[in-house]
C-alpha positions in Angstrom: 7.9 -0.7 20.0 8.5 2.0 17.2 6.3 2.8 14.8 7.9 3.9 11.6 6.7 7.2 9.7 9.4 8.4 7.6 10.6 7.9 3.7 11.4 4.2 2.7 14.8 4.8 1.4 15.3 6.2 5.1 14.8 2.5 6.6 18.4 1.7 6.9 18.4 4.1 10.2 16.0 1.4 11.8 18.6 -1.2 11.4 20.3 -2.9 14.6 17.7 -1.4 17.0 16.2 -4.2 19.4 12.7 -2.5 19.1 10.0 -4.0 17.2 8.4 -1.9 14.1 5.3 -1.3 12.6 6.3 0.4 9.5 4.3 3.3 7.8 6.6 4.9 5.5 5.4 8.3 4.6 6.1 7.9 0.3 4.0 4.3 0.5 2.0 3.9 2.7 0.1 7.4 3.5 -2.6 7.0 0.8 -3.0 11.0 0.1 0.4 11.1 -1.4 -0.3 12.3 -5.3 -3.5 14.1 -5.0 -2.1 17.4 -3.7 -3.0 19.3 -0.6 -5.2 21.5 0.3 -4.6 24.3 -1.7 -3.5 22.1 -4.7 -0.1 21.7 -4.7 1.0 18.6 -5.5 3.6 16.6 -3.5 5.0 13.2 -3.9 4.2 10.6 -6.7 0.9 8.4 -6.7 1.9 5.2 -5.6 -0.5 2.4 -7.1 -0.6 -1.1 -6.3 2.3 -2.4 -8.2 5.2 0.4 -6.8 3.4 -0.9 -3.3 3.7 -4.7 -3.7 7.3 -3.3 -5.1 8.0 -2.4 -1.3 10.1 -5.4 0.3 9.4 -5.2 4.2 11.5 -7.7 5.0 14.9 -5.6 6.6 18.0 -7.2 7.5 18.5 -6.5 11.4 15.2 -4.9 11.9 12.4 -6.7 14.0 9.5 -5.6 11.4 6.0 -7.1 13.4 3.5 -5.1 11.0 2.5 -2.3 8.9 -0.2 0.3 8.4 -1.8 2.7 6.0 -2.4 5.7 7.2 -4.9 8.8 5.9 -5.9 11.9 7.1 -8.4 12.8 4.6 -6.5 16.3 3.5 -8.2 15.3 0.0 -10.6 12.8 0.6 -14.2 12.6 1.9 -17.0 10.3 1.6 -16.7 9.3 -1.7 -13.3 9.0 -2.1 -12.1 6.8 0.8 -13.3 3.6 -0.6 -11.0 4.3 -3.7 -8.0 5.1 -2.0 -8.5 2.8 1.1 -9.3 -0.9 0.2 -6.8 -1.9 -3.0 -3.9 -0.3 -1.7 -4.3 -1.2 2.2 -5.0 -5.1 0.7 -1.6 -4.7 -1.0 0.2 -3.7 1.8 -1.4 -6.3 4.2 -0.8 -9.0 1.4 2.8 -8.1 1.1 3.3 -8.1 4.8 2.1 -11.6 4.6 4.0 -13.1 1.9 7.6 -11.0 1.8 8.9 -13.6 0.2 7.3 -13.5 -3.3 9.1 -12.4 -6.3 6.9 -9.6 -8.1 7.9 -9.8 -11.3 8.0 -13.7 -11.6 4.4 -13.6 -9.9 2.7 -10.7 -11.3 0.2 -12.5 -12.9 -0.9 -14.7 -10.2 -0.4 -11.4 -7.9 -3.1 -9.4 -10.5 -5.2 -12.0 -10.3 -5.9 -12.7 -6.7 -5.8 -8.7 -6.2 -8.4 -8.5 -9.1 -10.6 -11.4 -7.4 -10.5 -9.3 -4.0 -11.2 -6.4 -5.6 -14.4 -7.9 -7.1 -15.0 -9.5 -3.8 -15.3 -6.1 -1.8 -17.6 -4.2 -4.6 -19.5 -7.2 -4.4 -19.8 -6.7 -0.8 -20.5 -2.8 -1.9 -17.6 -0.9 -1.6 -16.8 1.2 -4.4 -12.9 -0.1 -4.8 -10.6 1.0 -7.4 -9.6 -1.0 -10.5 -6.7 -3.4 -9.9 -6.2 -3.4 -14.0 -8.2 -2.8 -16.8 -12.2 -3.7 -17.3 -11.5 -6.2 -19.7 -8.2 -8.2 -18.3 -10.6 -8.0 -15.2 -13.5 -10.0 -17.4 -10.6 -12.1 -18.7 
């Protein structure tokens, strides 16, 4: 088995290898990417839920069995990990699910099951990030 934790336009080298993956790549799927480090210097882009459903993890000749998020809290602490966890982890477990759905013909069926979990979990108490706006949410 391999675990995969390197840049997603880097997944080509995993091609034609008989191992199975669990991918983690490092620009998606690390959920501190965009808030900075420690001494606040910014690195990467902040990757919300639509550049992650974006992610295809489907790869011709690679055995793909899985995926995780992954955080180290270099920025984060107890009231910040429900914001950055749950929305973006749901996206990638969704999309691991269902790598055959076309994102921009579904987006609105996509928005609104993410926005119904969403509600779901901050029902359930967990202070989860918006999936879209307060009012397309009421809509």
């Amino acid at each position: 088995m391999l675990h995969w934790w390197g840049l997603s336009k880097n997944l080509d080298r995993l091609k034609n290898r008989t191992n199975e993956v669990i991918l983690s790549s490092y620009d998606l799927a690390y959920l501190d990417v965009g808030f900075g480090n420690r001494n606040g210097i910014p690195y990467q882009t902040y990757i919300n839920w639509r550049h992650l459903y974006s992610f295809n993890p489907r790869l011709a000749g690679v055995n793909v069995i899985g995926g995780e998020t992954c955080m180290w809290s270099e920025l984060s602490n107890i009231y910040t990990h429900d914001q950055k966890i749950w929305i973006r982890t749901s996206v990638l477990s969704e999309r691991l699910w269902n790598d055959g759905i076309n994102v921009e013909k579904e987006l609105l069926q996509i928005t609104k099951r993410l926005t119904a979990h969403s509600l779901r979990m901050r029902g359930r108490g967990y202070k989860v990030s918006p999936v879209t706006v307060q009012i397309c949410e009421e809509d």
